[in-house]
C-alpha positions as CSV (number, residue, x, y, z in Angstrom):
1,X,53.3,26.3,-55.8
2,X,52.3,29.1,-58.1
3,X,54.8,30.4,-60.7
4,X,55.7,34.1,-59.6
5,X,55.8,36.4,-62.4
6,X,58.3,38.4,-63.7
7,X,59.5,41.7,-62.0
8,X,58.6,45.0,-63.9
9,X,55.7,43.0,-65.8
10,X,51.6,43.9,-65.2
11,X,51.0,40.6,-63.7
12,X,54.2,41.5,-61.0
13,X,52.4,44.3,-60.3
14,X,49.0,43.2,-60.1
15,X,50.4,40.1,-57.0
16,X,52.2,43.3,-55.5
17,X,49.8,45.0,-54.9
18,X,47.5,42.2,-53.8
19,X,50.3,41.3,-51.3
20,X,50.5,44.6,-49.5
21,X,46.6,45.3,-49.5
22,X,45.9,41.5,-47.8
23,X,49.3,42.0,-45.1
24,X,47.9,43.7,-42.0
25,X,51.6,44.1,-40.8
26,X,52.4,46.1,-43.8
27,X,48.8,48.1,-43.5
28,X,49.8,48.5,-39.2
29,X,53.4,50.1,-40.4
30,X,52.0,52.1,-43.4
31,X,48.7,53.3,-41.3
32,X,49.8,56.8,-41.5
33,X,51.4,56.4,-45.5
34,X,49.5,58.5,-48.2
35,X,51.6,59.8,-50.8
36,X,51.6,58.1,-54.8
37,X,55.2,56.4,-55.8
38,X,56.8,55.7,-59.1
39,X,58.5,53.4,-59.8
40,X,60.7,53.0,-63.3
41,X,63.2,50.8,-64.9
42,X,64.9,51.6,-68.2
43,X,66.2,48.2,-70.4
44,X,64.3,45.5,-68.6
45,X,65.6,42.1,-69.6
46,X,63.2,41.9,-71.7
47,X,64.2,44.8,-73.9
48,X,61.4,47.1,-72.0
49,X,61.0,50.5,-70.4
50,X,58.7,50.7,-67.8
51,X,56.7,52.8,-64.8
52,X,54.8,51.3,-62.4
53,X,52.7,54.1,-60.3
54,X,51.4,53.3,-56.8
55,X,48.6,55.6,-55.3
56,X,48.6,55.1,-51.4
57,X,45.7,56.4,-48.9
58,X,46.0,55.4,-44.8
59,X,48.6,52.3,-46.2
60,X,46.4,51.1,-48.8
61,X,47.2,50.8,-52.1
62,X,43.8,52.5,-54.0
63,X,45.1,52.1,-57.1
64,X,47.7,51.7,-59.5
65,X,49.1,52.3,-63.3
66,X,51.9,50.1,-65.3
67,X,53.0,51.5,-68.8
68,X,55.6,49.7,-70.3
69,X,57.3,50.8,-74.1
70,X,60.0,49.3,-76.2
71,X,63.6,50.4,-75.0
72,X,64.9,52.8,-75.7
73,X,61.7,54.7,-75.2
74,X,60.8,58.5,-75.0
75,X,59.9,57.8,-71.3
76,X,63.5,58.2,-70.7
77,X,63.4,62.5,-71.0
């Protein structure tokens, strides 16, 4: 069995978003889902800020963004 990375890391993000774009249940309940979502955690455990951006058309995710700084960043304002 594969190793599952970290939460609020790229590579998190990256088999996220793999995982909702290959799950036909999640596409069937999302169908009608376009909007973009942000997600952000201040003072990961690794000492990180961090955004992870989702951009959503018909319950697919088109595309996405991760930015991650050292904490305490200026992300924060």
């Amino acid at each position: 069995m594969s190793q599952v990375p970290h939460y609020w890391t790229r590579p998190f993000v990256e088999r996220f978003v793999a995982a909702l774009n290959e799950s036909a249940a999640f596409r069937k309940a999302a169908a009608n889902f376009s909007e973009t979502i942000i997600m952000r955690c201040i003072d990961t455990p690794a000492g990180k800020d961090c955004s992870a951006t989702y951009r959503f058309d018909k319950g697919e995710c088109k595309s996405w963004d991760f930015e991650e700084w050292d904490a305490p960043s200026a992300a924060r304002t």
